[in-house]
C-alpha positions as a printed Julia matrix, in Angstrom:
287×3 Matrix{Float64}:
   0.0    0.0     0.0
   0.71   3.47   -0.63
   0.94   4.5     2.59
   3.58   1.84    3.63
   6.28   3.84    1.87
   5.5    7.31    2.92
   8.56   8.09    4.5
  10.58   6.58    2.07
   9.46   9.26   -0.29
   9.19  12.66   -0.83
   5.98  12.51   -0.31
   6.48  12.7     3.52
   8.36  15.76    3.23
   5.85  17.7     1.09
   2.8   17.14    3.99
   5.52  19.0     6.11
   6.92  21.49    3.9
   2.97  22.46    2.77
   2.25  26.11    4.07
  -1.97  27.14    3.3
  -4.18  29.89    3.55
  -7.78  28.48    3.72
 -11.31  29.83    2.55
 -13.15  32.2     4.39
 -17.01  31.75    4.59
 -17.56  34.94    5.93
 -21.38  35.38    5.58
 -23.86  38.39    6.96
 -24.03  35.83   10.34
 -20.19  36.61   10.99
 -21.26  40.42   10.93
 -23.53  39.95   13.63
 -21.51  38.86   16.06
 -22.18  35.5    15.14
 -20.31  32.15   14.01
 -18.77  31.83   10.49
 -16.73  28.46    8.79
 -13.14  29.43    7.42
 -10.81  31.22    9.87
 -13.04  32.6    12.62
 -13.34  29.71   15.18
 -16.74  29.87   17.0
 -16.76  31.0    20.9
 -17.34  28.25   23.14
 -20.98  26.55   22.69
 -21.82  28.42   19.66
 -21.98  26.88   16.55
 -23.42  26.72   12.81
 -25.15  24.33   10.62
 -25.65  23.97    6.78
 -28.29  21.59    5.27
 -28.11  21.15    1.43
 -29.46  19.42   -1.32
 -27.53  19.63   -4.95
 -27.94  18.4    -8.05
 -25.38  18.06  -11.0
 -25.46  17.18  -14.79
 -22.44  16.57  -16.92
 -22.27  15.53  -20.8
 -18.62  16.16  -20.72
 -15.83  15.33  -19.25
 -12.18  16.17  -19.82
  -9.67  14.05  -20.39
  -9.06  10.73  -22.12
 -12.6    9.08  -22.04
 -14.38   8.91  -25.59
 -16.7    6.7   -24.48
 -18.54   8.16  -21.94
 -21.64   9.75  -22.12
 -23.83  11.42  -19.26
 -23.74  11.57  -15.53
 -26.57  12.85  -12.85
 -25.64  13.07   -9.33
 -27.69  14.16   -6.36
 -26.97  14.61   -2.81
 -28.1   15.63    0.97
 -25.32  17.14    2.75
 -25.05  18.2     6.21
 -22.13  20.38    7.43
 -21.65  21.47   10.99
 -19.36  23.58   13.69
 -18.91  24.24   17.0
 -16.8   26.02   18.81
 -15.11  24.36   21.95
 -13.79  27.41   23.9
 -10.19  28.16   24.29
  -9.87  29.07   20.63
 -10.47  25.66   19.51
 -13.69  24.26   17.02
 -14.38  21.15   15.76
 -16.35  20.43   12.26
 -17.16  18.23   10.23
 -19.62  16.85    7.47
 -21.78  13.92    6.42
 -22.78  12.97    2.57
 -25.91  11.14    1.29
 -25.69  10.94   -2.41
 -27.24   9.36   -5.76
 -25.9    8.97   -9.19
 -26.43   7.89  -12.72
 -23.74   7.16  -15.2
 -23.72   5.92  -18.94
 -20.7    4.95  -21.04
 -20.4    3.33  -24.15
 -17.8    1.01  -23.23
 -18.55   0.24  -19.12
 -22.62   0.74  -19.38
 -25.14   2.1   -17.09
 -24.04   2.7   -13.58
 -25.65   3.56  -10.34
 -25.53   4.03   -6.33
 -27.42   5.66   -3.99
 -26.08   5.79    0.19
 -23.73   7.89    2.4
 -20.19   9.14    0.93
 -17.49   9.65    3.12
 -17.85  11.41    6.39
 -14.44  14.5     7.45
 -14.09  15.41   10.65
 -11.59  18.26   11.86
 -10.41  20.34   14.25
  -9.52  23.98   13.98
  -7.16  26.83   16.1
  -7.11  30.51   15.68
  -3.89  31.77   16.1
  -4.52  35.27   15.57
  -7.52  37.73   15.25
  -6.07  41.34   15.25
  -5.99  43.18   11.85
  -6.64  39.61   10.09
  -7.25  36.51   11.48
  -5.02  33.2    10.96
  -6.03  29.81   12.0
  -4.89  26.3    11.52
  -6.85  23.08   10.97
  -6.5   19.24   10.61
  -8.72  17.03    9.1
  -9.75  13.26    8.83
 -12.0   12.07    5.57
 -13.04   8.17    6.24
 -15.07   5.7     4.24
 -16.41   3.51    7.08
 -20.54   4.08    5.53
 -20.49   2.64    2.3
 -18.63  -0.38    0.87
 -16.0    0.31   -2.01
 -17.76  -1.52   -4.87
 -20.8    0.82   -4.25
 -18.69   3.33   -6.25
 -20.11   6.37   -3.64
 -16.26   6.9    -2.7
 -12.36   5.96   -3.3
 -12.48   3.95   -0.19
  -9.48   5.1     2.01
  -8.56   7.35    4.54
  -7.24  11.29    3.46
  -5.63  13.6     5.74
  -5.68  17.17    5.56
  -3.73  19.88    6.73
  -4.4   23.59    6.23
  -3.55  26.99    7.71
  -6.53  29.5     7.44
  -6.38  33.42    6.5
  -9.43  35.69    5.96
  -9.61  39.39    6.6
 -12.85  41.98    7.27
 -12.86  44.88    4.85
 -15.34  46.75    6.21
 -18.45  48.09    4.19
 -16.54  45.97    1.49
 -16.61  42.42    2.57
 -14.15  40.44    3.01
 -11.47  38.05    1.35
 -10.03  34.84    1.88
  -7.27  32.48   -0.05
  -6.27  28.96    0.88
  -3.3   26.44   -0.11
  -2.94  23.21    1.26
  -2.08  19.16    1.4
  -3.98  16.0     1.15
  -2.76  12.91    1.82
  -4.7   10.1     0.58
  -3.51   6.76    1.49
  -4.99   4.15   -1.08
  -4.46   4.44   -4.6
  -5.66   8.02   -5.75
  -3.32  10.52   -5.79
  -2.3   12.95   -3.31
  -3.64  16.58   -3.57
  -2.8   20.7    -3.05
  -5.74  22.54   -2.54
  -5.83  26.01   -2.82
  -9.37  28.42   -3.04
  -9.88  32.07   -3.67
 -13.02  34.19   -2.02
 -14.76  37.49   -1.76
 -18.02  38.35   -0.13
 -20.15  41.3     0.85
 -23.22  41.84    2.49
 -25.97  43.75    0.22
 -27.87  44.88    2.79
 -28.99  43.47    6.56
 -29.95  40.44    5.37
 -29.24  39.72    1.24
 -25.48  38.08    1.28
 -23.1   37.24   -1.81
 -19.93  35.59   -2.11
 -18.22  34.04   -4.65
 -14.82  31.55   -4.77
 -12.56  29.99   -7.02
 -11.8   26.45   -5.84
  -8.88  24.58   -7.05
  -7.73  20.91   -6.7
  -3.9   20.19   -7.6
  -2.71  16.39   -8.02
   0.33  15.31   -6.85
   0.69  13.0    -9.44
   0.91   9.63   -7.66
  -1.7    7.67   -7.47
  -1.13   4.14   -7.75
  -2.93   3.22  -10.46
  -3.96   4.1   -14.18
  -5.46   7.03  -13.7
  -7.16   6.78  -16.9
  -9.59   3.97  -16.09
 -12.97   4.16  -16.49
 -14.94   4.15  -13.3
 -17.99   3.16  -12.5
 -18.5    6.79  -11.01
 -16.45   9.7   -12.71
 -16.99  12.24   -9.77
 -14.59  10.3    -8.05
 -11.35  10.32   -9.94
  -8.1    8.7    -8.87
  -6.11  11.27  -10.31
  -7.01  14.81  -11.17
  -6.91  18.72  -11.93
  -9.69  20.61  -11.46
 -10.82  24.38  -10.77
 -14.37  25.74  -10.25
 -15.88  28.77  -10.07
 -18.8   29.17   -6.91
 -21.41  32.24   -6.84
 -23.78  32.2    -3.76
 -26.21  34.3    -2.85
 -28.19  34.3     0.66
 -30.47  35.31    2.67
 -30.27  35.83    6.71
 -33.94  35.9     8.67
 -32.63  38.42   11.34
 -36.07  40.6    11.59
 -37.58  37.05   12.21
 -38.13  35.98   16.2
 -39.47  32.89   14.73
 -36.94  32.16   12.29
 -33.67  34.12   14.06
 -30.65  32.56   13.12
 -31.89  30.69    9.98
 -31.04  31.48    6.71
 -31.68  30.13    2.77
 -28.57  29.97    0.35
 -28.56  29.14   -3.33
 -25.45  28.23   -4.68
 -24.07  27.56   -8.66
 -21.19  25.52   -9.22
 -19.21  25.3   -12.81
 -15.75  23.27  -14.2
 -13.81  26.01  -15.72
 -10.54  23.85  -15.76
  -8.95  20.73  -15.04
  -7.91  17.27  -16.3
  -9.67  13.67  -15.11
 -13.11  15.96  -14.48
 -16.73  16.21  -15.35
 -17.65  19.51  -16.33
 -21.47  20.98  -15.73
 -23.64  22.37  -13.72
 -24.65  22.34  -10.21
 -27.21  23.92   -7.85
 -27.61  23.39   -4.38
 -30.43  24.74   -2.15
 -29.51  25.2     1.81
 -30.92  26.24    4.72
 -28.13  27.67    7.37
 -28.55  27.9    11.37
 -26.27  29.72   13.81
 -27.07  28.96   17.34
């Protein structure tokens, strides 16, 4: 196994030598005083919650694959923070998801259950004039059995360090680079992400990110096979372009600290990907 030989390689050495700057999810909730994902860690006992539902089509997908043809996918995902005291939060998020492949060559294709489950732990190092944080994280495949095709089936680790800053009556930005080891046969990754926001007024929210995936170029296999579910590559480039818009219920007693995002995902580069459209629906909750 891949992970067997880790620090026989240089592979070892880039997990240490990695330096990131993470995403900021700054929304209209940070800007009252409230809890945000990204660098801000939560005070102690508050936290946040995202419930989404997305769904994706793809005709095309770039790289070497004549063959294949069209891909749905839909999915329920549940993300969630909370913030332990002492500068300290833990996070982490759960995937239920569908899909529906056809290629020439492999056939029809499908698989409905729970993905892979990440848990993490963040620290905020610093606050003043911009705020820096660090974070490690722990993606396992213990719901779902490898043949379903719903995941790679291994363990990834991730490390990041996490840099937003306020700009006032204009929003905010964030930027992230960072290391994934993934100890089966895909590939290793550097992430990196891009993001601006702004509040509109007290309660309309926009923000919009550019969210990259770099392979390390070691995966242990052909990267080129044909899988029985193309949105999970062993090997791959890819970059995509998020726009979000929300909505924050703060005049609302009955619906205070609730809010409704719609979000619309697009490919605009990479290698090993499929490239189309997504929407996703959520309802957020800071508590």
């Amino acid at each position: 196994m891949k992970i067997d030989s880790i620090k026989n390689n240089t592979k070892f050495s880039n997990i240490v030598k990695v330096f990131s700057f993470s995403s900021l999810s700054l929304s209209i909730l940070f800007a009252a005083g409230n809890v945000s994902a990204g660098a801000w860690v939560a005070e102690k006992g508050s936290g946040y919650t995202k419930l989404g539902y997305a769904d994706f089509e793809s005709d095309t997908y770039r790289g070497d694959n004549s063959s294949f043809e069209n891909f749905r996918g839909r999915n329920n995902s549940l993300y969630a923070e909370y913030g332990l005291g002492n500068k300290f939060a833990i996070y982490g998020s759960l995937l239920h998801q569908s899909y529906d492949q056809t290629d020439a060559v492999a056939g029809k294709s499908s698989a409905s259950g729970f993905g892979d489950v990440e848990l993490g732990v963040r620290y905020q190092w610093k606050s003043e004039g911009y705020v820096l944080s660090s974070s490690f994280l722990v993606k396992t495949p213990f719901l779902y059995d490898i043949e379903d095709g719903l995941g790679n089936g291994q363990e990834d680790y991730e490390t990041k360090i996490l840099f937003g800053k306020g700009l006032d009556q204009y929003g905010y930005v964030g930027a992230e680079i960072g290391y994934r080891l993934r100890t089966g046969d895909p590939s290793d990754e550097y992430r990196y992400l891009l993001e601006y926001g702004f509040n509109i007024n007290q309660n309309l929210y926009f923000r919009t990110k550019l969210d990259g995936i770099l392979s390390a170029k070691n995966a242990e296999v052909d990267a080129a096979i044909i899988l029985d579910n193309l949105s999970n590559p062993l090997e791959f480039d890819s970059g995509k372009v998020e726009l979000t818009t929300g909505w924050n219920f703060k005049n609302s007693a009955a619906l205070k600290g609730y809010g409704l995002e719609l979000t619309y995902t697009r490919e605009i580069y990479g290698e090993n990907i499929l490239e189309g459209n997504s929407f996703q629906l959520g309802i957020t909750k800071v508590f």
